[in-house]
C-alpha positions, -999 to 999 in steps of 0.1 A, spaced: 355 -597 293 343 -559 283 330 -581 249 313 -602 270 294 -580 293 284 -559 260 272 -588 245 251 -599 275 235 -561 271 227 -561 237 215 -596 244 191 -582 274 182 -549 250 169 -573 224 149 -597 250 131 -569 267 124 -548 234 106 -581 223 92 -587 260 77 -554 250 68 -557 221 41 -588 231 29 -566 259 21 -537 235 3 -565 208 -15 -582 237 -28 -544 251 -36 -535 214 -57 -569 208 -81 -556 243 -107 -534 241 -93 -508 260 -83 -486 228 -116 -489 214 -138 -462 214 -168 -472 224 -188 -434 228 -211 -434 204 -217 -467 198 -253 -480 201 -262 -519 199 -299 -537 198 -299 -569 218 -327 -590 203 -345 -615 225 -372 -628 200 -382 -665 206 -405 -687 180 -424 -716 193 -401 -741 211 -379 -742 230 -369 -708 257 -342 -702 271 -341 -690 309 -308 -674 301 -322 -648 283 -327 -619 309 -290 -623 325 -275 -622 287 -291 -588 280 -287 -575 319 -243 -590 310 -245 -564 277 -260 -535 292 -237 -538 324 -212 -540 295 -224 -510 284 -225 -490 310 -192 -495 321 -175 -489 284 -198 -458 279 -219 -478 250 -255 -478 249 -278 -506 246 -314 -510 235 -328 -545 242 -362 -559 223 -380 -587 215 -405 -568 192 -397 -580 154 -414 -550 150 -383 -531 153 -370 -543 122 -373 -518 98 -344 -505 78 -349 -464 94 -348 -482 130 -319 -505 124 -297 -476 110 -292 -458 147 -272 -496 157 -236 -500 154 -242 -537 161 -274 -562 168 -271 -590 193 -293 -618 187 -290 -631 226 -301 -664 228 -331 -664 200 -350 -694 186 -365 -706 157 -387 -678 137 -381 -644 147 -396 -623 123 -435 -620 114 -432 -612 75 -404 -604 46 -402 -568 53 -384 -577 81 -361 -597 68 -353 -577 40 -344 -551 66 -322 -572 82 -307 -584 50 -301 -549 36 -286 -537 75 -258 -564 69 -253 -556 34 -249 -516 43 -223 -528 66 -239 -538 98 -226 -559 125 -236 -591 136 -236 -609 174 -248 -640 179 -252 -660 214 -257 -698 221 -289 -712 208 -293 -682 180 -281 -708 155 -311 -722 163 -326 -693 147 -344 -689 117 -336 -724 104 -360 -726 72 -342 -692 62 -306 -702 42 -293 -664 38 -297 -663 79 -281 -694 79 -250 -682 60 -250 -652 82 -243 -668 116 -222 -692 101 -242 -729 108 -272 -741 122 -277 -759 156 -276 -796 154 -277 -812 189 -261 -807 220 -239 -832 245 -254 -831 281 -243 -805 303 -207 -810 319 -171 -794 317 -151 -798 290 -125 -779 276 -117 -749 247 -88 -748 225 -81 -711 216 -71 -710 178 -69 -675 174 -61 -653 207 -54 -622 183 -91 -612 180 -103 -590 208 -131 -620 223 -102 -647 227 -74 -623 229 -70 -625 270 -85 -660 270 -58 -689 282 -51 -715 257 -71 -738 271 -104 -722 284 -123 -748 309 -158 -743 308 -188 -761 321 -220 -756 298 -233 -771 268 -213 -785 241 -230 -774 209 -226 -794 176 -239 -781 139 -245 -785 108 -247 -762 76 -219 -749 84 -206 -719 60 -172 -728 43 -161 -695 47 -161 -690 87 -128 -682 105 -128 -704 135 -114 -688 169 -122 -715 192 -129 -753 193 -142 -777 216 -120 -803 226 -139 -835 222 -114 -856 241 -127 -838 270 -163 -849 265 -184 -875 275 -212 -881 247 -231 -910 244 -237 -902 206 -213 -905 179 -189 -871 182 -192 -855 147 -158 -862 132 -159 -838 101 -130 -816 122 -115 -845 140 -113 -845 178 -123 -805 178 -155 -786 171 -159 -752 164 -170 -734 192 -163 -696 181 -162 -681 153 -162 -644 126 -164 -640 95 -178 -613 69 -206 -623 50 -227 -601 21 -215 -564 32 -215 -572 71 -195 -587 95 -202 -617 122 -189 -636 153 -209 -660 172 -200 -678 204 -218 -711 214 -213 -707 249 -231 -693 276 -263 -716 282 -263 -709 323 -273 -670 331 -243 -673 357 -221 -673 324 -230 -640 315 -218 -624 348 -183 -639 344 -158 -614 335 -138 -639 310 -171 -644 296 -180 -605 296 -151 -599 275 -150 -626 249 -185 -612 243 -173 -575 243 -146 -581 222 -172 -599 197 -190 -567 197 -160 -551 189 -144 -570 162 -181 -568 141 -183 -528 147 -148 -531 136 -134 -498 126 -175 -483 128 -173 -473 93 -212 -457 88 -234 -480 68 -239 -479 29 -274 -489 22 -265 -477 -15 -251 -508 -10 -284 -526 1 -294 -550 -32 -314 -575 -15 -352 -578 -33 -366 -609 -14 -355 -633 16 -352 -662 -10 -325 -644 -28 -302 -663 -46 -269 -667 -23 -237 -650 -28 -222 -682 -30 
């Protein structure tokens, strides 16, 4: 009987050791360790000629408020101006919320985009900026694919593939949404998805793209030519931007490209022209 009962304890010991364990993982993948003191973001709200989204105000309004209340700051521009390669080195991370089609006036700006990412920069992208600079293949390669089409607005559901990153790491499972289901093409080989649509939740009167099966990806990072990148194709109401699941799969997105805010390298800047040749 006194084998018994020790048994049962060591039994208990073990479950609650691992009980804390998880806990402890699931605290460390929040942003709540991160140090977020000096970090400084640009959220860039450039649009070409097209389509606008109304979004775009609540989107920056969501990251400053996300700012302010995790002690970052946040600059927020849509002067292409601003792109020069002295400017862009006082951001920890740029946020292209919600841009469309060209951006950028000439190929100085690019290039100081281009050599930001390869010195290390971080990379946000929100809903329609793979709808960005979609003559441009390095920029394509950089947020990972470019906008195809969309299914009308309805809910639908999200499949969480990866809940250890910080943006999907206090998400459930399945994450029901009600927005825009984005589909897209060019997609880089070398993205690591973090979240899918579920197709069998969607009504589409088009043929579903069926390169992934039943699932689309929805979510994703990746590191790319120096820098690193995570994109989220959610978030086409402004109403979105004010939900706190929302808030923080975008604040951890912020956080995973800062990663561990290493200061950029632009000794290891190489990029002559936008056309460069890719790095694969």
């Amino acid at each position: 009987m006194i084998m018994k009962n020790k048994l049962a304890g060591i039994s208990f010991f073990v479950a609650l050791l691992i009980v804390c364990s998880a806990a402890r993982q699931a605290k460390e993948n929040t942003s709540s360790h991160f140090n977020w003191k000096k970090i400084h973001v640009l959220v860039y709200t450039k649009n070409g000629k097209g389509y606008v989204h109304n979004n775009i105000a609540a989107a920056s309004a969501s990251v400053q408020q996300l700012g302010k209340k995790n002690g970052f700051t946040v600059d927020v521009s849509d002067n292409p101006a601003d792109f020069t390669e002295e400017n862009l080195k006082k951001y920890n991370a740029l946020i292209f919320n919600n841009t469309n089609n060209d951006v950028f006036d000439n190929d100085d700006q690019k290039l100081a985009l281009m050599h930001y990412i390869q010195a290390g920069g971080g990379f946000v992208g929100l809903h329609s900026a793979t709808g960005t600079e979609r003559n441009w293949a390095w920029f394509k390669r950089l947020i990972g694919a470019s906008f195809q089409r969309h299914a009308k607005h309805q809910p639908f559901k999200e499949i969480i593939i990866d809940n250890t990153n910080p943006s999907t790491a206090s998400l459930p499972h399945i994450w029901e949404q009600n927005d825009e289901c984005y589909f897209f093409k060019e997609v880089n080989p070398d993205l690591h998805v973090l979240m899918a649509h579920d197709l069998n939740t969607l009504m589409d009167d088009k043929d579903k793209p069926d390169f992934y099966g039943m699932s689309s990806p929805s979510a994703w990072c990746h590191e790319f030519d120096g820098g690193r990148e995570w994109y989220t194709a959610l978030g086409h109401d402004s109403t979105t931007y004010f939900k706190p699941d929302f808030q923080q799969h975008i604040l951890g997105g912020i956080e995973w490209v800062i990663g561990k805010n290493k200061p950029l390298d632009y000794s290891k800047a190489h990029a002559k022209s936008p056309g460069d040749p890719l790095p694969y």
